[in-house]
SEGUFI-568078 format. One line per 8 residues: number of its first residue (from 1); their letters; for each residue x, y, z of N, C-alpha, C. Coordinates in pm, whole numbers, plus 32768, in hexadecimal, padded with zeros to 4 digits. Layout:
<pts>
NUM> A> X,Y,Z,X,Y,Z,X,Y,Z ~ ...
</pts>
This chain:
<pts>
1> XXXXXXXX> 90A3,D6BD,B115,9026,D6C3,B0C9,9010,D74F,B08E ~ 902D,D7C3,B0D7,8FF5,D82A,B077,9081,D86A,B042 ~ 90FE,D832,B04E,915A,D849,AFD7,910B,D809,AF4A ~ 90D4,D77C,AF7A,90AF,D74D,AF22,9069,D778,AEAE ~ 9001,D7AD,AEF6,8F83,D812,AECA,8FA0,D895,AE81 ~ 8FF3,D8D0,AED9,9013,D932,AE97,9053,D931,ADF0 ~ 90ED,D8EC,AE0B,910B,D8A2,AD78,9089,D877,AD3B ~ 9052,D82B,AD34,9025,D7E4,ACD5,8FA2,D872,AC83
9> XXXXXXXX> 8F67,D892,AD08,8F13,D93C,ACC2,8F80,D965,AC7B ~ 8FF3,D99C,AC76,902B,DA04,AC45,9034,D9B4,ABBD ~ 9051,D925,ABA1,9092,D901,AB1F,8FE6,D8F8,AAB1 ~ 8F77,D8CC,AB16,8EF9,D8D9,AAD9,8EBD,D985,AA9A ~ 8F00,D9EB,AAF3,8F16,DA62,AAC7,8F57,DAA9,AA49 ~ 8FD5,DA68,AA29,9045,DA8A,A9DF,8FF2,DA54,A93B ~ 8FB2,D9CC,A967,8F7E,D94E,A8F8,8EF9,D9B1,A8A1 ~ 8EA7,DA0D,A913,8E31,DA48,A91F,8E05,DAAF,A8D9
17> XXXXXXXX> 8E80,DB27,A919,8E8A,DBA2,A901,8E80,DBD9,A85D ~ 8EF6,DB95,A842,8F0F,DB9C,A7A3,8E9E,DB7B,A757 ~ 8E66,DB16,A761,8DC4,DAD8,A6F1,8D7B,DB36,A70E ~ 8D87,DB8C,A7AD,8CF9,DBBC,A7A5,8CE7,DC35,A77E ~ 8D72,DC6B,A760,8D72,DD1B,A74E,8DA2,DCEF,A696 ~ 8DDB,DCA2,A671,8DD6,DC80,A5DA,8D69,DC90,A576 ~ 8D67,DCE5,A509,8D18,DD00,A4BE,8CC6,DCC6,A48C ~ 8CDA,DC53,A442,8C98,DBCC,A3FE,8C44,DB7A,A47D
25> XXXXXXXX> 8BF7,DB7B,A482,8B88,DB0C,A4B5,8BE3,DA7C,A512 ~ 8C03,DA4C,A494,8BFC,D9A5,A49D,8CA6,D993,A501 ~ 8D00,D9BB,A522,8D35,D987,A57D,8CF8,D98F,A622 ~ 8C9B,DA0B,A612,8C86,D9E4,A6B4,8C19,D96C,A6B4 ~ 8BB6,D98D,A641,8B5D,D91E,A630,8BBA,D87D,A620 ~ 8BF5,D854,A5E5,8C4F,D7B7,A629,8C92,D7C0,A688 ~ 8CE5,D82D,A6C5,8CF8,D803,A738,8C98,D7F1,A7A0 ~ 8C14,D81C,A789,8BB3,D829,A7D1,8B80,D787,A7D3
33> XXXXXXXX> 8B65,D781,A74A,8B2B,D6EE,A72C,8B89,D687,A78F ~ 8C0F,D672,A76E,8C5B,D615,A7C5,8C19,D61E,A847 ~ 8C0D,D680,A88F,8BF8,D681,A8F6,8B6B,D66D,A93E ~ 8B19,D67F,A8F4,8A85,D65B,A8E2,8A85,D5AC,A8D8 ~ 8AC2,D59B,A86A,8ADE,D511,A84A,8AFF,D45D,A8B5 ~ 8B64,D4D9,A8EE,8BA2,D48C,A97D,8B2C,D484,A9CD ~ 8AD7,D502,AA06,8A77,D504,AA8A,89FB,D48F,AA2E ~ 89FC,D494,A9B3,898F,D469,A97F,89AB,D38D,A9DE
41> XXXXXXXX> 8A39,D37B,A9C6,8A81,D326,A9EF,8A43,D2E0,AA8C ~ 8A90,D35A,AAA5,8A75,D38C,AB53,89CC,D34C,AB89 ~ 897B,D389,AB28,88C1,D3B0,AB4E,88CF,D2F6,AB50 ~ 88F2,D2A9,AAF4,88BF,D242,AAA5,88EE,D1C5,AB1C ~ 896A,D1E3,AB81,898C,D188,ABEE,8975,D194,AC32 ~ 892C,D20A,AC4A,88F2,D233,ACD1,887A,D20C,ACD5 ~ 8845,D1FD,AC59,879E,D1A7,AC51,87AC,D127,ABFB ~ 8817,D0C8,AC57,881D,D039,AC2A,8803,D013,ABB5
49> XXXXXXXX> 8868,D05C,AB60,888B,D026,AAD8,8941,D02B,AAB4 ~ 8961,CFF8,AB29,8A17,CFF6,AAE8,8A17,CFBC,AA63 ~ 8A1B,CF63,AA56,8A2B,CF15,A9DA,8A1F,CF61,A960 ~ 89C7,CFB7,A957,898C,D003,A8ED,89A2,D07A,A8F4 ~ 89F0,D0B6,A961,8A19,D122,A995,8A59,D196,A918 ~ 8AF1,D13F,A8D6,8B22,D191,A89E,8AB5,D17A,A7FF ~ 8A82,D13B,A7D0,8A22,D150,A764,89CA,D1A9,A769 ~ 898C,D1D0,A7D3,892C,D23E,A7F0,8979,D295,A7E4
57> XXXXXXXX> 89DC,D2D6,A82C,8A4A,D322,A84E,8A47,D34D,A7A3 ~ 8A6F,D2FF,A751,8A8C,D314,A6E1,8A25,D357,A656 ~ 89C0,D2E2,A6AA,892E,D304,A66F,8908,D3C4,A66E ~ 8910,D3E5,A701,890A,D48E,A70D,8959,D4E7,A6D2 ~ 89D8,D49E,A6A0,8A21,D51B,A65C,8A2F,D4E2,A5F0 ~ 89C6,D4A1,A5A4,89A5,D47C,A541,8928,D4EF,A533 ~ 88CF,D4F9,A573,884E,D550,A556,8888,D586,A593 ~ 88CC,D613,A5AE,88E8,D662,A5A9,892B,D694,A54E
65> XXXXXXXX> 899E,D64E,A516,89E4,D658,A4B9,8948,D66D,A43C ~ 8903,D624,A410,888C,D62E,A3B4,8847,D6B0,A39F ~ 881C,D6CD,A439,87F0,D75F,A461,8847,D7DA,A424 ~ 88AA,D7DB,A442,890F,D84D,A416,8920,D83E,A384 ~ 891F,D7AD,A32F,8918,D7AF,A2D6,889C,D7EF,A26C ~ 8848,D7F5,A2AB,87DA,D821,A29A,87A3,D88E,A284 ~ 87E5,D8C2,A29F,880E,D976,A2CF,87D3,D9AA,A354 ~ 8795,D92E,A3B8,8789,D96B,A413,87C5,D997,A4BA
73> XXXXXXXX> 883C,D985,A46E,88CC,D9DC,A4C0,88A6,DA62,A4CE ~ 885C,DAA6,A458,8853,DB39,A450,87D9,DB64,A48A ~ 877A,DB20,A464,86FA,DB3C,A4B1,86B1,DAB6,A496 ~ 8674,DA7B,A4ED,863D,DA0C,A513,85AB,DA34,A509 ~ 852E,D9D6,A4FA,848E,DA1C,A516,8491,DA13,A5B4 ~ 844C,DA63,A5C0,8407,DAC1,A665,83BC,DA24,A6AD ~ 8381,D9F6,A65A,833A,D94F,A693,83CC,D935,A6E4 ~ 8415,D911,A6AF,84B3,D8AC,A6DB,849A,D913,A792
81> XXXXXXXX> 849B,D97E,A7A0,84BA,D9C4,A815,8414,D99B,A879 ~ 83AE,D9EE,A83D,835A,D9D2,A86C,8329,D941,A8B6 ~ 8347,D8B5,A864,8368,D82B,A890,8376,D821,A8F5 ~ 8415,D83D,A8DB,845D,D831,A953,844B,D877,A9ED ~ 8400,D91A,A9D0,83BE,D957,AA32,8390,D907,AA95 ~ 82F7,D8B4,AA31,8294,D868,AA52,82B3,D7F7,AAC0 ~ 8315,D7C3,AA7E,8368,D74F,AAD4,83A6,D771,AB63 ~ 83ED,D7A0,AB50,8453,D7E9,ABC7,83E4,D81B,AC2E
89> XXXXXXXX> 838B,D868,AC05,831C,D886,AC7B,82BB,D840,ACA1 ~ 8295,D7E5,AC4B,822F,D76D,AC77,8279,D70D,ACB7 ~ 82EA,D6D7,AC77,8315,D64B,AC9B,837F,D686,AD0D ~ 83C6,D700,AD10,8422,D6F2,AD64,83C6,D706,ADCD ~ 8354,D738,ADFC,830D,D76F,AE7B,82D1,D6F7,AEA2 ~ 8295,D680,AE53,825A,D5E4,AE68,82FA,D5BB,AEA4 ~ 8373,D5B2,AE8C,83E5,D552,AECD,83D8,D585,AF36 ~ 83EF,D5F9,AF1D,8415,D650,AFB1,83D6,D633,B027
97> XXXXXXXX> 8345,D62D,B027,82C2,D61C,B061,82DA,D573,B0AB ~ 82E7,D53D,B034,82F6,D48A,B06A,833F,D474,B06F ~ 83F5,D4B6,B063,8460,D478,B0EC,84D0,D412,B061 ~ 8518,D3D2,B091,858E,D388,B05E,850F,D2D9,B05C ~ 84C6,D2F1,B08C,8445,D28B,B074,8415,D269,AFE7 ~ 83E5,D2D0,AFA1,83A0,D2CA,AF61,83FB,D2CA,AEAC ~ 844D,D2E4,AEC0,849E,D2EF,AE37,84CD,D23E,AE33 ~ 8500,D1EB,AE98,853A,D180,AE5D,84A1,D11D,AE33
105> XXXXXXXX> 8406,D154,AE79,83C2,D13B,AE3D,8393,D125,ADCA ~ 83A6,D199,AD53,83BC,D194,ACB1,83F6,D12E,AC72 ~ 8389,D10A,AC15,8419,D0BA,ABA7,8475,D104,ABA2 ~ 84F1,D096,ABA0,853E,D0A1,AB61,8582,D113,AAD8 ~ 8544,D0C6,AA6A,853F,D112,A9FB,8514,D17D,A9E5 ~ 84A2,D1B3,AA67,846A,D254,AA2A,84A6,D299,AA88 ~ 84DB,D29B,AAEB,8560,D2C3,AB4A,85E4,D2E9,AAD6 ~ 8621,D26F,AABD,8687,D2AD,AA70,862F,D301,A9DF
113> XXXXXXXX> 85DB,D2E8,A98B,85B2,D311,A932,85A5,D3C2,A95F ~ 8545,D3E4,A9C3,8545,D469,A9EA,85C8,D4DC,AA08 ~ 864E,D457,AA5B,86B1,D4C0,AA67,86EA,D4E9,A9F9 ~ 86FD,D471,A9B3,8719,D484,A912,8707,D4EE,A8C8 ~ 8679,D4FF,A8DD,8655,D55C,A855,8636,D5EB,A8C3 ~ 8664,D601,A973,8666,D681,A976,86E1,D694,A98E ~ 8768,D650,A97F,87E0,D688,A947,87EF,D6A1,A8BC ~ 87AC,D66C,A863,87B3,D687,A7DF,8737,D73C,A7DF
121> XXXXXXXX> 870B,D74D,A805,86AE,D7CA,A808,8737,D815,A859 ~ 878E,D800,A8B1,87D0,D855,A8ED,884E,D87C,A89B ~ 8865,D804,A87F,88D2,D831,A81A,88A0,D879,A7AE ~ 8847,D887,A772,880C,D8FC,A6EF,881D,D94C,A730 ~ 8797,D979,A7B4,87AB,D9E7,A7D5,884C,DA1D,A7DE ~ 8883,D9F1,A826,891E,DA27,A841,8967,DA4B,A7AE ~ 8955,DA19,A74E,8977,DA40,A6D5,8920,DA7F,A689 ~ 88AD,DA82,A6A6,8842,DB20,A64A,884A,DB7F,A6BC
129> XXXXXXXX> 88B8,DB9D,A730,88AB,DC04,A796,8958,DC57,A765 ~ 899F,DBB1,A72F,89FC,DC0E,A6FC,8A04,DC68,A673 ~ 8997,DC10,A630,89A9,DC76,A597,8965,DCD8,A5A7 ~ 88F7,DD1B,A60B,88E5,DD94,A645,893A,DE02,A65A ~ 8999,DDCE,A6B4,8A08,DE28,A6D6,8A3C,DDF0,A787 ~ 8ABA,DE13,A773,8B0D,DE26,A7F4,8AA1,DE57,A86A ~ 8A9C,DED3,A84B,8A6A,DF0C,A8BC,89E3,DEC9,A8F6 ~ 8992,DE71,A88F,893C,DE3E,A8C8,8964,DDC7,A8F3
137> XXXXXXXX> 89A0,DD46,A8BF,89C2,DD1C,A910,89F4,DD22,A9AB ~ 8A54,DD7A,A9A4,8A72,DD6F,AA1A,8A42,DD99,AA72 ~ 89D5,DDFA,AA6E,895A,DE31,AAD3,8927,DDBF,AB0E ~ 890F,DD3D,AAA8,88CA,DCE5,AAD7,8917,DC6F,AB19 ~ 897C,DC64,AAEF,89E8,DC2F,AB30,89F9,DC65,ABF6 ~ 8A13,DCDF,AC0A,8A4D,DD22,AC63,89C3,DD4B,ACD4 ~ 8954,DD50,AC88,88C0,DD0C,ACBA,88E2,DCA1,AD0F ~ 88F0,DC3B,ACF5,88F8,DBB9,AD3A,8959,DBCB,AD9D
145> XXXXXXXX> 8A05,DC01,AD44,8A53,DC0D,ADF3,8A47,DC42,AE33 ~ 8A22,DCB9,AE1A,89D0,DD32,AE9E,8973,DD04,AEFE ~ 8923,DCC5,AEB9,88B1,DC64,AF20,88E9,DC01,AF64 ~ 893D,DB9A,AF4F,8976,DB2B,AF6E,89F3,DB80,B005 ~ 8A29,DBCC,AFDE,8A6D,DBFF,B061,8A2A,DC61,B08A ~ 89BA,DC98,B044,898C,DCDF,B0CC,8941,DC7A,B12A ~ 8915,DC2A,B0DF,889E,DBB6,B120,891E,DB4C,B1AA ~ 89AB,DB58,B16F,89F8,DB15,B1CC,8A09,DB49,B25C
153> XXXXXXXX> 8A0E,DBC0,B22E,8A3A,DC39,B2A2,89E4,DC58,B305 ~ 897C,DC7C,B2BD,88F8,DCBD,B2F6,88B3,DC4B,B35D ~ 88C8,DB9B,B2FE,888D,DB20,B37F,88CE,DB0E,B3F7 ~ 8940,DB2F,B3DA,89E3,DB0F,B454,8999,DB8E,B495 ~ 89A7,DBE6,B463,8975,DC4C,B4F7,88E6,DC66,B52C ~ 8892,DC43,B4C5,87E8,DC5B,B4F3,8793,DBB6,B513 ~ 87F3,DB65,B4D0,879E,DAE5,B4B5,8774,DAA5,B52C ~ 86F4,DA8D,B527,86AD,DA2A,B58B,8630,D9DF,B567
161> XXXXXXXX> 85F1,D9F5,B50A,8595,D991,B4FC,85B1,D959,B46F ~ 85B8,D8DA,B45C,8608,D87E,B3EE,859D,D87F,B39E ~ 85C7,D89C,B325,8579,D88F,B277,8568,D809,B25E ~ 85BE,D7B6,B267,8591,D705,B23A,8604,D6D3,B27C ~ 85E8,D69A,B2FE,8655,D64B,B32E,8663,D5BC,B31F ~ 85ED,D593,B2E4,861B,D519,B2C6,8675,D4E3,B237 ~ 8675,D57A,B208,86D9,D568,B16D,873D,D5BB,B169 ~ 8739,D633,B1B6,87DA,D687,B1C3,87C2,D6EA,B23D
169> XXXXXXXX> 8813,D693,B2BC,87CB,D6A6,B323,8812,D734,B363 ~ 8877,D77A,B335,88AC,D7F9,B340,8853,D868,B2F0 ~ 87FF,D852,B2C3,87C0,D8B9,B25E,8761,D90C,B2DC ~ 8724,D975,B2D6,86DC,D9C2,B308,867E,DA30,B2C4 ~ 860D,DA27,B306,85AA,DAB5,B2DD,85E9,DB28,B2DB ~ 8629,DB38,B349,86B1,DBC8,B32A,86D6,DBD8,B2BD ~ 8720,DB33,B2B6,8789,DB84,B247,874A,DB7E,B1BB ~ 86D9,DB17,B1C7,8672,DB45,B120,8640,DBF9,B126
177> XXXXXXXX> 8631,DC29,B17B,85F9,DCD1,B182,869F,DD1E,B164 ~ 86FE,DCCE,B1BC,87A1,DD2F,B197,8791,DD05,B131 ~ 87A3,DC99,B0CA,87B2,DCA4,B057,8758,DCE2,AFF2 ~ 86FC,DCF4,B009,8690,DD4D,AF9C,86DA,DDD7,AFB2 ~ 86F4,DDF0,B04A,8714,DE90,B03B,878E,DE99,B018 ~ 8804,DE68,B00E,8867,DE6F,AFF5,885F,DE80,AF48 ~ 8803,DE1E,AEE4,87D7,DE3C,AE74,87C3,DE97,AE60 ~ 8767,DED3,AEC8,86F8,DF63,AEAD,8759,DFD3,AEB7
185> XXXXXXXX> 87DA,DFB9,AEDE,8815,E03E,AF10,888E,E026,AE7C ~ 88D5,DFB5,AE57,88FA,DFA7,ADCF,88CA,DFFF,AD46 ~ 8831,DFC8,AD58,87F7,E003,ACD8,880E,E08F,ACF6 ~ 87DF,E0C4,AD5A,87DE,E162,AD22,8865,E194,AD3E ~ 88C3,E177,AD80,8956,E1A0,AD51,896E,E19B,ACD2 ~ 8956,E10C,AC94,8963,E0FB,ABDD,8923,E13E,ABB2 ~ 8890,E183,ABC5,8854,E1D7,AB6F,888A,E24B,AB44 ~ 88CF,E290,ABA5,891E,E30A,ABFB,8996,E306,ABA6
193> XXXXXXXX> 89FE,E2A8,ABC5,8A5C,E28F,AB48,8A4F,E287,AACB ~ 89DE,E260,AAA0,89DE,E233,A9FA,89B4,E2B1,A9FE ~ 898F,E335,AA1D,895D,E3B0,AA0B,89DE,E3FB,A9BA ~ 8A41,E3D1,AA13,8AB5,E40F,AA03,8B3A,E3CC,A999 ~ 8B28,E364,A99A,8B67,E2F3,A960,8B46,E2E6,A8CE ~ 8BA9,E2CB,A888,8BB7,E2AD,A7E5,8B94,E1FA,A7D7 ~ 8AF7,E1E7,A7DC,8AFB,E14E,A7D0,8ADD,E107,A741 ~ 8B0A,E079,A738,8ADF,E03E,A6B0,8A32,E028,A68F
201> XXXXXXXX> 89F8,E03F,A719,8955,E016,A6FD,893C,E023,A7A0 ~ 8876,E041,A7A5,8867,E059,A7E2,886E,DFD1,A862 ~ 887B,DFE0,A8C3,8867,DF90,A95D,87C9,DF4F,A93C ~ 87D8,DEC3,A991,8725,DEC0,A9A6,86FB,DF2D,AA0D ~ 873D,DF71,AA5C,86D3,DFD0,AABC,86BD,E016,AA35 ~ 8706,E05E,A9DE,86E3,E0E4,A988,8674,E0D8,A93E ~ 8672,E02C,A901,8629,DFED,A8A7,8592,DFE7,A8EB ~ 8580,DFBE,A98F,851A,DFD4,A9EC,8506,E06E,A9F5
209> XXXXXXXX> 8530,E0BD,A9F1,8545,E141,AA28,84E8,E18A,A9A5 ~ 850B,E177,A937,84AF,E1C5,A8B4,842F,E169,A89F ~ 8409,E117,A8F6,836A,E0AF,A8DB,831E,E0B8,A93E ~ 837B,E0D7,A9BF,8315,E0CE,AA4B,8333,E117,AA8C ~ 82D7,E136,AB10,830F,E194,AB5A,8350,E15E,ABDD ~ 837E,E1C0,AC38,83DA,E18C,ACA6,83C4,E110,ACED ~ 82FE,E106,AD0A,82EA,E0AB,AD4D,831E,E018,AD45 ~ 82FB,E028,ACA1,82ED,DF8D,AC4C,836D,DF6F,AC48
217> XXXXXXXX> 83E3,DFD0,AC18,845D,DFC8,AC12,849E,DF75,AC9C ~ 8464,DFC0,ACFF,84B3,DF85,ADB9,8474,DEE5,ADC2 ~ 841A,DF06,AD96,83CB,DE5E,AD9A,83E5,DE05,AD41 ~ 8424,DE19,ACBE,8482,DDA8,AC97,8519,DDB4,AC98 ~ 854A,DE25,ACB7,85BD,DE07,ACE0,85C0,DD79,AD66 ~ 8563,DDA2,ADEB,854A,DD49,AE4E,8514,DCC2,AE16 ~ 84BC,DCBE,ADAE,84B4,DC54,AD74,853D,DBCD,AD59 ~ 8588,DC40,AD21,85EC,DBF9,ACE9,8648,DBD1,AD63
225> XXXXXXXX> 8656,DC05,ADA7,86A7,DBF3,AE02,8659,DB8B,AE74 ~ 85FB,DB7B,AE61,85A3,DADA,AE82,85E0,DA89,AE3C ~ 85AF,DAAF,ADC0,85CE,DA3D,AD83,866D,D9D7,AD81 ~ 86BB,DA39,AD7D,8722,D9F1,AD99,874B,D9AC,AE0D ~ 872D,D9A9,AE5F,870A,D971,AF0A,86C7,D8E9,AEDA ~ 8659,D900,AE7E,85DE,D85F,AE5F,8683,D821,AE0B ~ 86BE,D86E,AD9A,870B,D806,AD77,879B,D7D7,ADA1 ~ 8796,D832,AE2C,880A,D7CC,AE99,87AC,D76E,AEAD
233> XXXXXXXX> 873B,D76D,AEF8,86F9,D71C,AF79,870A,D6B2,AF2B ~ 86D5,D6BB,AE72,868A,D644,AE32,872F,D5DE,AE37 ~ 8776,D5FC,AE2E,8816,D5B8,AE23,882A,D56A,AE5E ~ 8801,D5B2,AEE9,8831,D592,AF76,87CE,D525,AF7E ~ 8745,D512,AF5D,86E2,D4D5,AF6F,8727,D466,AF3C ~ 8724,D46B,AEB1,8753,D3E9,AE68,8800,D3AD,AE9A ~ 8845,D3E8,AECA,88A5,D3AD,AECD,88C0,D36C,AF9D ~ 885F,D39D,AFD1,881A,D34A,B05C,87AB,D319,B01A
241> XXXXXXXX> 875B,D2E7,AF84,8729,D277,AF81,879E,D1E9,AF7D ~ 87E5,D23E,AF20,8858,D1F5,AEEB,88CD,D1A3,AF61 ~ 88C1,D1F5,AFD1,8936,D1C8,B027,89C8,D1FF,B020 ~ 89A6,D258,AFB4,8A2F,D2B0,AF91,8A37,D33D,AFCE ~ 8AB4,D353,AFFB,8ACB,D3CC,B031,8AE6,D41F,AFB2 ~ 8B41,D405,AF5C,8B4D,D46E,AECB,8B1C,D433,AE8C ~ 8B19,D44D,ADFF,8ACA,D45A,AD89,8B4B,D3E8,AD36 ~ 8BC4,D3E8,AD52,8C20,D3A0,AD04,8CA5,D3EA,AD67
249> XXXXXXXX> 8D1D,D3D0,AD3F,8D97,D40D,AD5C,8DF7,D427,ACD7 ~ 8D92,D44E,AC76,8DC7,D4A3,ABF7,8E31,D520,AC17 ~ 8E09,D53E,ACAE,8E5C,D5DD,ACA8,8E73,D5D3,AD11 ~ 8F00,D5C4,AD07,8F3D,D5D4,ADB5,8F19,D631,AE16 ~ 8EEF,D5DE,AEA6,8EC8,D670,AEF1,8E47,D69F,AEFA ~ 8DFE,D695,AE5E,8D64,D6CE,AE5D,8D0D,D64A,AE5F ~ 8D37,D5F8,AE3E,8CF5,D560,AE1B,8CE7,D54F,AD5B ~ 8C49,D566,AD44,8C32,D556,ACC6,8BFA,D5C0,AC63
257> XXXXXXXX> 8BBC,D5D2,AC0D,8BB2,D64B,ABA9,8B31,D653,ABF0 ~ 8AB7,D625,ABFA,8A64,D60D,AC4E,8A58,D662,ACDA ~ 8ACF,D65C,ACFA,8AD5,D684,AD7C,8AEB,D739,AD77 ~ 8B27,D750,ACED,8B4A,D7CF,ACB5,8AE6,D816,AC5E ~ 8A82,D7E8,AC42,8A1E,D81B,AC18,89A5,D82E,AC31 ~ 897B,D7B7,AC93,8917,D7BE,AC97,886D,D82F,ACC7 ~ 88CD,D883,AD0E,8896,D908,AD2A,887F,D964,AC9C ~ 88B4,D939,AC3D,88D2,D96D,ABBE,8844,D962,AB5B
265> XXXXXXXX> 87F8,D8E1,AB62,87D0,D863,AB42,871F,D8C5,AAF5 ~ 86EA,D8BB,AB77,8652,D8FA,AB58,8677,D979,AB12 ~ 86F7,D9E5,AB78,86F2,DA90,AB59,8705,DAA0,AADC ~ 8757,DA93,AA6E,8753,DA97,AA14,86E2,DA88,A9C1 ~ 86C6,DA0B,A989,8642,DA1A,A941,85CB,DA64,A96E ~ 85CB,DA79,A9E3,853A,DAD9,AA36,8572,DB85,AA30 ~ 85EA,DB99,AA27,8621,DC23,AA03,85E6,DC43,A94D ~ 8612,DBD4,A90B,8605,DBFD,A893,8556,DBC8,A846
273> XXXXX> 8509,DBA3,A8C1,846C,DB98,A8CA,8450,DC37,A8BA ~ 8499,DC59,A932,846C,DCF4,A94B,848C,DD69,A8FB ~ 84EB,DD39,A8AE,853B,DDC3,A843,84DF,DD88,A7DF ~ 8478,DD43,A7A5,8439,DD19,A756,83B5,DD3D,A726 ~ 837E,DD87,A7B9,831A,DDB7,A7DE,8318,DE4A,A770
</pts>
């Protein structure tokens, strides 16, 4: 299994690397779309619509594809982020609250309708973060893994009182605090580097750094690094509504695209809420 894993990261790497450091926009943006496209797939069987699965699937990288056509590959309106803000903190804190219960409750249709259109908000964001620049992307990128293994590390050795065990029952209050600080200690290394460093554009800390002061800055960095935790849990939620352990077996080893992003999901558009400000 983690030969498995390993291969299959490295060839998703090799596929990756190139679109994303490439000059022109639009190859990382379709390879992005494909892959958006698929989870869009993914969202649509996991909330009892096989049948219609790959049409939806298709449907999203259809409006996305529209979006970019649009020109808003380059910059999107601040509403599209803000939205999505709205959502992610209202609706993800209501699932959270009422358990793997309360989601197979929902229609149908406004279940898949919602994941729908906040992978389509994620995928913009991820492509108005790349026509920014490298360096910001990947601040916000490396945001999430910093949190995600510090949050691994920090539960294995501090963890004892469980964050939501009835939806991802290894998670811990620890490791939500390791992972904010593990963020918190990211950003200002990156601040520290880009001091010294020849970059294409500024970082979101730098972009936080000339609008606010330290406080506000530590408090959405920690923000963000919540947030990505709500968009594991929400996954995990839906796919123990679902009865599914992965998201699909699109990717050997990891399961589904779903399963590879979803921490990805809220941070983005709520990063580029905040560079908006």
């Amino acid at each position: 299994m983690l030969k498995q894993r390993v291969i299959t990261a490295l060839v998703l790497l090799a596929v990756l690397l190139p679109t994303l450091f490439a000059t022109p926009s639009w190859p990382f943006a379709l390879l992005t779309l494909l892959g958006f496209s698929a989870a869009g797939w993914e969202w649509s069987r996991l909330n009892g619509v096989p049948g219609s699965a790959i049409a939806l699937g298709v449907a999203l990288g259809a409006a996305c594809a529209a979006a970019f056509w649009a020109g808003w590959g380059a910059e999107a309106p601040a509403s599209a982020w803000w939205g999505a803000t709205l959502v992610w903190v209202l609706g993800g804190a209501w699932l959270l609250r009422n358990g793997t219960v309360a989601w197979p409750q929902l229609p149908k249709g406004l279940r898949v309708a919602v994941g729908l259109a906040l992978l389509w908000t994620a995928w913009l964001a991820l492509v108005n973060a790349k026509a920014i620049g490298i360096n910001f992307i990947l601040s916000v990128f490396c945001l999430v893994w910093a949190a995600d293994i510090a949050a691994y590390f920090g539960g294995r050795a501090f963890g004892r009182r469980k964050l939501a065990p009835s939806i991802s029952p290894g998670k811990s209050w620890e490791g939500v605090w390791s992972g904010m600080a593990g963020a918190l200690l990211l950003a200002a290394v990156w601040l520290l580097l880009e001091r010294s460093l020849a970059v294409d554009s500024k970082s979101l800390y730098d972009v936080l750094w000339n609008r606010f002061n330290v406080i506000v800055i530590a408090l959405g960095v920690m923000f963000l690094a919540a947030m990505s935790v709500v968009g594991d849990l929400f996954e995990s939620l839906v796919k123990r509504s679902a009865g599914a352990k992965d998201s699909s077996a699109l990717l050997p080893g990891h399961g589904g695209v779903l399963d590879r992003i979803d921490a990805l999901l809220p941070v983005f558009p709520i990063a580029l809420a905040m560079a908006s400000i």
